[in-house]
C-alpha positions in Angstrom: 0.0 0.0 0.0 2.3 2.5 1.1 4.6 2.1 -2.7 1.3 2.9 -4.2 1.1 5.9 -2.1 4.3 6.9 -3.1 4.2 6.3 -6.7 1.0 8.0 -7.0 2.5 11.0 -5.4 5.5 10.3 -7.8 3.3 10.8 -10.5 1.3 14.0 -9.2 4.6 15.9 -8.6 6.1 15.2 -12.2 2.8 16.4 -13.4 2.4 19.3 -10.6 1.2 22.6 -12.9 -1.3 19.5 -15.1 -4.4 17.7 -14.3 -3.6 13.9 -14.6 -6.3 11.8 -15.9 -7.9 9.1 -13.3 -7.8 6.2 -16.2 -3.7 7.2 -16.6 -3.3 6.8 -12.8 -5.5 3.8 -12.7 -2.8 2.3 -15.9 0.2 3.6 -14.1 -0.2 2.5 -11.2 -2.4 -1.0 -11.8 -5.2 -0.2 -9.7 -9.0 0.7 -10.1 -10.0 3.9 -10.0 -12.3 3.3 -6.8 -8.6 2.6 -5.3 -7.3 6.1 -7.0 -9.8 7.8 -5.4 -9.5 6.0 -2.1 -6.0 7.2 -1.9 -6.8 10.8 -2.6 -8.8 10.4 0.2 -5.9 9.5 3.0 -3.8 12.2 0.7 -6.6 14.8 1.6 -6.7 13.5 5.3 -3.0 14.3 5.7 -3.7 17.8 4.5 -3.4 17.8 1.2 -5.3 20.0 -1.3 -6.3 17.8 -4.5 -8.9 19.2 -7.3 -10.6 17.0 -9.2 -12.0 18.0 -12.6 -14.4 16.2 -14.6 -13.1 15.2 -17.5 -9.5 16.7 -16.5 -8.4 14.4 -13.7 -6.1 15.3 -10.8 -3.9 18.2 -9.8 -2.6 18.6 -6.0 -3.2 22.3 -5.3 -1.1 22.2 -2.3 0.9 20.2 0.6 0.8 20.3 4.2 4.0 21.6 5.9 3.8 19.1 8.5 6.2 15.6 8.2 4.2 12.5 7.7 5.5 9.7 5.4 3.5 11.3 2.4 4.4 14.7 2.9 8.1 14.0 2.5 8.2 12.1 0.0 6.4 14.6 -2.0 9.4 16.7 -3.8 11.9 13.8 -2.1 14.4 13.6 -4.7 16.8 10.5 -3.5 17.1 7.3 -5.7 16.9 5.3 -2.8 17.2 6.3 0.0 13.9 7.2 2.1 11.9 5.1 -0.5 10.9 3.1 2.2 9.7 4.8 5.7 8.0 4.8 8.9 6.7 7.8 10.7 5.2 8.1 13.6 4.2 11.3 16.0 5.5 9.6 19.4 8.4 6.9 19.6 10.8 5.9 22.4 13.6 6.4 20.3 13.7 6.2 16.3 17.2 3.7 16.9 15.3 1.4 18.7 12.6 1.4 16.5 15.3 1.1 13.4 17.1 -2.0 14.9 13.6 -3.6 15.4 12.9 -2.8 11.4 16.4 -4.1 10.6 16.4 -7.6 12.1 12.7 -7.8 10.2 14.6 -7.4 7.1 14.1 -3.8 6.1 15.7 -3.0 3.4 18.5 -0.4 2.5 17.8 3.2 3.0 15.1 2.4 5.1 14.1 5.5 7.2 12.4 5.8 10.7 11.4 9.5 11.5 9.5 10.7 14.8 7.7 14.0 15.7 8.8 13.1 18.8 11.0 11.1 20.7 10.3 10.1 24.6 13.4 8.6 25.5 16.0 10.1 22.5 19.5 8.8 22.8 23.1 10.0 22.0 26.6 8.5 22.3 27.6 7.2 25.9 23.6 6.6 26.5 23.3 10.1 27.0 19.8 11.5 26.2 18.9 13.6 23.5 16.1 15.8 24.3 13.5 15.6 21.0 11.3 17.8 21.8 7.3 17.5 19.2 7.9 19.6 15.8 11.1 21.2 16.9 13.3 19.3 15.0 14.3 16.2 12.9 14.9 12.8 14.8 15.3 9.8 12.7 17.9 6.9 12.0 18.6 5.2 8.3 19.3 2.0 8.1 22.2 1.2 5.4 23.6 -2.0 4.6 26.8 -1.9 3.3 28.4 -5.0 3.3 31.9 -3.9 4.6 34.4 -5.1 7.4 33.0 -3.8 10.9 36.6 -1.9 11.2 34.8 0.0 8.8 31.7 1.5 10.2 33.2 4.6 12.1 33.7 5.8 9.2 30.1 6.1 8.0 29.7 8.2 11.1 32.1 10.8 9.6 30.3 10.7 6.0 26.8 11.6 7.9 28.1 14.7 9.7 29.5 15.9 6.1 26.4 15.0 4.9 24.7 17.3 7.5 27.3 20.0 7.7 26.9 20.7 3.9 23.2 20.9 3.9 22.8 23.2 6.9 26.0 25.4 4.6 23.6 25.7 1.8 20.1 25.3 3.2 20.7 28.0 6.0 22.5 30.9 7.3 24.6 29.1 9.6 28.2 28.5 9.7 28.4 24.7 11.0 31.9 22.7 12.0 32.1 19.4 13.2 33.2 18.1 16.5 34.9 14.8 16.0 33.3 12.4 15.6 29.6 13.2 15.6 28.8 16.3 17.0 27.9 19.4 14.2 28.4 22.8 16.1 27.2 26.5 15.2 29.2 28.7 17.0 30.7 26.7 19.2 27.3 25.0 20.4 26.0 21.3 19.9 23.0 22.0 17.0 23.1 18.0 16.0 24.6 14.7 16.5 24.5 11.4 15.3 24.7 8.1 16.7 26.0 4.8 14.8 25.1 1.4 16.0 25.7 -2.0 13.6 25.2 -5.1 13.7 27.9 -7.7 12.2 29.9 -10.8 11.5 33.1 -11.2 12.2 34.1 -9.6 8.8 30.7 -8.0 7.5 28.5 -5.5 8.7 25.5 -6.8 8.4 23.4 -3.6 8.5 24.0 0.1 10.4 21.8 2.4 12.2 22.4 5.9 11.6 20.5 8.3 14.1 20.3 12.1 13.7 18.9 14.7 15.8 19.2 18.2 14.6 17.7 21.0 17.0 15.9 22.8 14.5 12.9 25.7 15.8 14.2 25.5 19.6 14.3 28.9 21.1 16.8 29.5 24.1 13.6 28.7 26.6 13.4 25.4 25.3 16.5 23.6 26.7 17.3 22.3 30.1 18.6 24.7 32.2 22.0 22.7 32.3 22.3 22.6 28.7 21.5 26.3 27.4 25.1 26.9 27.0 26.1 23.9 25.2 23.0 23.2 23.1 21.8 25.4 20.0 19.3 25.4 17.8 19.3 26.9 13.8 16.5 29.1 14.5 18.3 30.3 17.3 21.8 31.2 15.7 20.2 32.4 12.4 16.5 34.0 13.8 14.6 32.1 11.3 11.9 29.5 11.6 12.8 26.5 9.3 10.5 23.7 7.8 11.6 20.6 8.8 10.3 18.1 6.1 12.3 20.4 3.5 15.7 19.9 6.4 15.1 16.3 5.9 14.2 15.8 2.0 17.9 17.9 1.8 19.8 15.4 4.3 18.4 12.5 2.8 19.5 13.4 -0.3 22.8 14.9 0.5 23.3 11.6 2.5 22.5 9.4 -0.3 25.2 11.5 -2.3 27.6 10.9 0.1 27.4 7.4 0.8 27.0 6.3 -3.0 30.5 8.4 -3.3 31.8 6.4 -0.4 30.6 3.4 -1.6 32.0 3.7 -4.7 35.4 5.5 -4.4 36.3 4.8 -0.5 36.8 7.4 1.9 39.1 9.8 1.1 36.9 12.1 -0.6 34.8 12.2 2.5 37.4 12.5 4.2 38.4 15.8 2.6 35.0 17.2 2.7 34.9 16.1 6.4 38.0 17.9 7.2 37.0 20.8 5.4 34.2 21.2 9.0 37.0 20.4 11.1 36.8 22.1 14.5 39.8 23.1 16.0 41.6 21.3 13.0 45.5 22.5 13.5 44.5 23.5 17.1 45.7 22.4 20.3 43.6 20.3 22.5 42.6 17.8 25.0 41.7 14.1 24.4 40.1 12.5 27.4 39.6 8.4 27.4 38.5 6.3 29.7 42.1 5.9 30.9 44.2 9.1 30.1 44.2 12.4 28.8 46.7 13.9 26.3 46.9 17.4 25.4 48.2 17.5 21.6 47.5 19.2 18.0 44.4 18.1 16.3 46.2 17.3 13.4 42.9 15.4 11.1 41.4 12.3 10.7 42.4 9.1 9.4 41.6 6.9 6.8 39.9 4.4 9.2 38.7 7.6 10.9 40.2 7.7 14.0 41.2 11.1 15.3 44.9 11.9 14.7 46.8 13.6 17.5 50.3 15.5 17.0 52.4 14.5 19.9 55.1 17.2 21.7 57.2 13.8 20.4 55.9 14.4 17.3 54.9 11.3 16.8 51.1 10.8 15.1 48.8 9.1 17.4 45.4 7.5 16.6 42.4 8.2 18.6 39.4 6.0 17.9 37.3 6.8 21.1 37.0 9.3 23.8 35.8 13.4 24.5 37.5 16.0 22.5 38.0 19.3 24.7 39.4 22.8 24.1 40.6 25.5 26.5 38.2 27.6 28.0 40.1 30.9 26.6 39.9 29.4 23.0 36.0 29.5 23.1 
């Protein structure tokens, strides 16, 4: 049902200034034309305007603003990615819900998308505040077939993926905090977590989540995270729609990862760099174990963070906190 849905609304966007004919719809898409009008129906329930001529056929007048699965694929212009999706209003967590989808067989570029998330996660279980409308919480779910030593690096492609959109789409002037975090002036505006499941030498599939604080305003943060945590409407002063946000990362991240997948990292790796916060600075690396102050010197080709020693000698760093110096801020 829900390919028919999106193939009708395929075929009402390529012929969006034209009335399409009922009997082509019905030809296109191998249904009656009771079942066409059934689905105009739902289409009109999400808040869609459709007129119906006599004789004419079909035109959608307008779409609703708000994210539903129909409403974004409306205008979506991926290949693959997004194709097939689950939205709902209120979920625990949009990863959760992903790995459940996953080990039911979803297939690649599989998208789950919440309004809003009750019990929103981050790296290091922290939680990720998600509050209703405010801003985009969803996970992908790829399936890339490579080694597991592999998978950080997807991580770093999505926070390219991210950083160019909000570049292009918005005001805003993002960097990335390695490995996930996207900052606008200095604050947290998104971050993504990366969770897989593999074989000993295959990934068998990878959850990507996303949150990006979209419309927040400075009232809506915990108290204990107003000076960490920003927003795009906040840094730039305007109100954003978030199903246009996601159409733009979806297809910026199927860009990406079909460039990954076909040529390897090192062009991500460049445009990843290019966001690089405090790239050629000096700062701190905590771990669970030790902390090293050093020159943040880029990433490797596996990913890992790469740390200029006072030896000089290059050191990879493939988990813990990067920090700064308060004066630096």
């Amino acid at each position: 049902m829900a390919s028919t849905r999106y193939r009708l609304i395929e075929l009402l966007n390529m012929n969006e200034h034209h009335y399409i004919s009922g009997q082509k719809l019905s030809e296109e898409l191998h249904i009656s034309r009771s079942a066409i009008w059934k689905h105009m129906k739902e289409l009109e329930k999400d808040g869609y305007v459709i007129e119906g001529v006599r004789r004419k056929g079909y035109r959608i007048v307008r779409s609703p603003d708000k994210v539903s699965e129909n409403t974004i694929f409306w205008g979506l212009k991926t290949q693959w990615l997004g194709k097939n999706m689950t939205h709902k209003k209120v979920m625990d967590s949009t990863q959760s819900a992903a790995h459940q989808e996953a080990l039911h067989g979803a297939p690649n570029g599989t998208v789950v998308i919440a309004d809003e998330q009750t019990w929103g996660k981050g790296r290091m279980d922290r939680q990720w505040h998600s509050a209703s409308h405010q801003g985009i919480w969803m996970s992908v779910i790829l399936r890339p077939g490579i080694p597991p030593v592999h998978a950080p690096q997807l991580t770093l492609m999505t926070a390219a993926a991210i950083a160019d959109v909000l570049a292009s789409y918005t005001d805003a002037e993002p960097s990335i905090k390695w490995p996930n975090d996207i900052l606008i002036n200095h604050k947290k505006a998104a971050g993504i977590l990366t969770e897989m499941q593999a074989e000993e030498d295959r990934v068998q599939y990878v959850v990507i989540g996303i949150g990006v604080n979209v419309n927040h305003t400075q009232g809506d943060f915990p108290a204990e995270l107003n000076e960490k945590a920003t927003s795009i409407k906040r840094e730039t002063g305007d109100h954003y729609q978030v199903k246009g946000l996601i159409q733009h990362m979806l297809l910026r991240l199927e860009q990406l990862y079909d460039t990954f997948m076909q040529s390897g990292f090192q062009p991500i790796r460049a445009k990843w760099e290019s966001y690089g916060y405090r790239l050629g600075e000096t700062i701190r690396i905590r771990t669970a174990r030790n902390v090293w102050t050093a020159v943040f010197s880029g990433i490797a080709d596996d990913g890992a963070l790469l740390a200029q020693m006072d030896d000089n000698e290059p050191k990879k760093i493939y988990s813990g906190e990067m920090e700064w110096f308060p004066d630096d801020a």
